[in-house]
N, C-alpha and C positions, 0 to 999 in steps of 0.2 A: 398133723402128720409129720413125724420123724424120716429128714433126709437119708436114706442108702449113704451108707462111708463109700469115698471114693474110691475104686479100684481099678487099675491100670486095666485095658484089657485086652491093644493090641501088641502082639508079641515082638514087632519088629522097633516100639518104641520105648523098649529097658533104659533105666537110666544108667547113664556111664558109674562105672566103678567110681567109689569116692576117692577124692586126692589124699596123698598123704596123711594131709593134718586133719582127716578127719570131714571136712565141708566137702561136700560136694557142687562140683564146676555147672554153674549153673546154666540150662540150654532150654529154651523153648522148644518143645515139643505137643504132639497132637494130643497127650492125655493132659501136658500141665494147661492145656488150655479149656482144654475142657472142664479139667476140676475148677480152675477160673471161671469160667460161664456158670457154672453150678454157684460157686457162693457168690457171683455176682446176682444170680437172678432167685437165689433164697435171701438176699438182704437187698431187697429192692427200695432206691430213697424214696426217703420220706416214709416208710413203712417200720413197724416194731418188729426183733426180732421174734420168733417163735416162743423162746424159753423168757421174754423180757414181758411178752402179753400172758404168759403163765403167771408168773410171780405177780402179774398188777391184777390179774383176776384174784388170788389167792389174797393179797392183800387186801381188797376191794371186801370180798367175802368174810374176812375174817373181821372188820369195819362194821359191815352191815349184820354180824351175826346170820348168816346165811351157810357157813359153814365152820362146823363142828371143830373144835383144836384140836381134837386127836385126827381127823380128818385132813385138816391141815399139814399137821404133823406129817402125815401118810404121804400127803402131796408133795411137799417138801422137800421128803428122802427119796422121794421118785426123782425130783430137783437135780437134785445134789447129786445124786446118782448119774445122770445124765450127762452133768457135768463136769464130773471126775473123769468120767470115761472119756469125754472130749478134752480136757485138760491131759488125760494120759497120752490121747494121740500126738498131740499137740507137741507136749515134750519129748517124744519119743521120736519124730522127723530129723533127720539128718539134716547138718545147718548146711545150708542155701549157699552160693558166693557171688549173693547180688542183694546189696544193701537195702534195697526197696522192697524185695519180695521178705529179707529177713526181719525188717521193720514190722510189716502187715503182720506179718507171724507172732512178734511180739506183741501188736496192739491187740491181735485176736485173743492171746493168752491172758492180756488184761482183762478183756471183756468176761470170759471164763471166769475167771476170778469172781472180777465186780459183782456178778449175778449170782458168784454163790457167796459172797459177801451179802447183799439183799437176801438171799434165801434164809442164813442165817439170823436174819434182824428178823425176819417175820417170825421162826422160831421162838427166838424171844419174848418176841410180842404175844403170840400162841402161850407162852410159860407166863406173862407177867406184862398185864396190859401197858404200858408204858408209850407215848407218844413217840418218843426219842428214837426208840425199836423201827417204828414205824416210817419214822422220818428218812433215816439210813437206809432203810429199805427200799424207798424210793428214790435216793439220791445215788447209790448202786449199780439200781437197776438203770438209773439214766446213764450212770457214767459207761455200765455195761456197753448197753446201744452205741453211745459217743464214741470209744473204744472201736467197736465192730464199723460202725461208718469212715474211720480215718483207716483201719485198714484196708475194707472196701475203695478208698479213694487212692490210697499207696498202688495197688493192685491196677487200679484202670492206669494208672499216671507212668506203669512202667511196661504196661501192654506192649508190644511193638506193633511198630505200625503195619499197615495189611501191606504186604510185597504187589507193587504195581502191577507185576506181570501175573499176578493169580485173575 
């Protein structure tokens, strides 16, 4: 099941105009928290991301001869697909002016990558049986995950704390 992209949706919580140079003044607000609750509780620890249990089924399959390499192939570009379009979101955010949340942002974009780094080894591997293919492809997809869990841990570490009088 593919997550809903976040969209703001109370009208009284627009974010402030960007400053000058471009960053925007960063402020906790009711939606940035909630988008927070969101990818905190779709990257649960200890758990594989969604698109990282993709790639190691596809891997596994393609291993076991279980599934077909134009098949693969097919799956692959669904992949990669996915995650271009999250990589575009991704770059396309207005930079933050809070070091920790801008951090996360990068290690996410890492992650992006890393998994379509592995998407493209199992390609390979699809074209031209080769271990090496394979190898990258799972060391990728880890670094992917490792990526996503230190931005997840950036994210909690810069949470504010609950305001006592709530």
């Amino acid at each position: 099941m593919e997550a809903a992209p976040f969209e703001p949706t109370s009208e009284g919580a627009a974010a402030p105009p960007p400053a000058p140079d471009g960053s925007e003044d960063f402020q906790w607000n009711e939606d940035r928290d909630r988008a927070i609750q969101e990818l905190l509780e779709t990257t649960v620890p200890g758990t594989l991301p969604a698109v990282h249990l993709q790639i190691q089924t596809i891997r596994n399959g393609l291993i076991e001869k279980k599934i077909e390499t134009d098949r693969a192939r097919q799956l692959l570009a669904e992949v990669d697909q996915y995650l271009t379009d999250l990589i575009r979101k991704e770059e396309a955010k207005i930079p933050i002016d809070h070091p920790d949340v801008s951090k996360a942002r990068e290690e996410k974009l890492k992650a992006l990558y890393a998994w379509r780094e592995s998407s493209g080894s199992l390609r390979e591997y699809a074209q031209e049986e080769r271990q090496v293919y394979l190898d990258v492809a799972a060391y990728a997809a880890d670094q992917g995950s490792a990526f996503l869990a230190t931005a997840r841990r950036l994210l909690l570490q810069c949470e504010p704390e609950p305001d006592p009088e709530e």
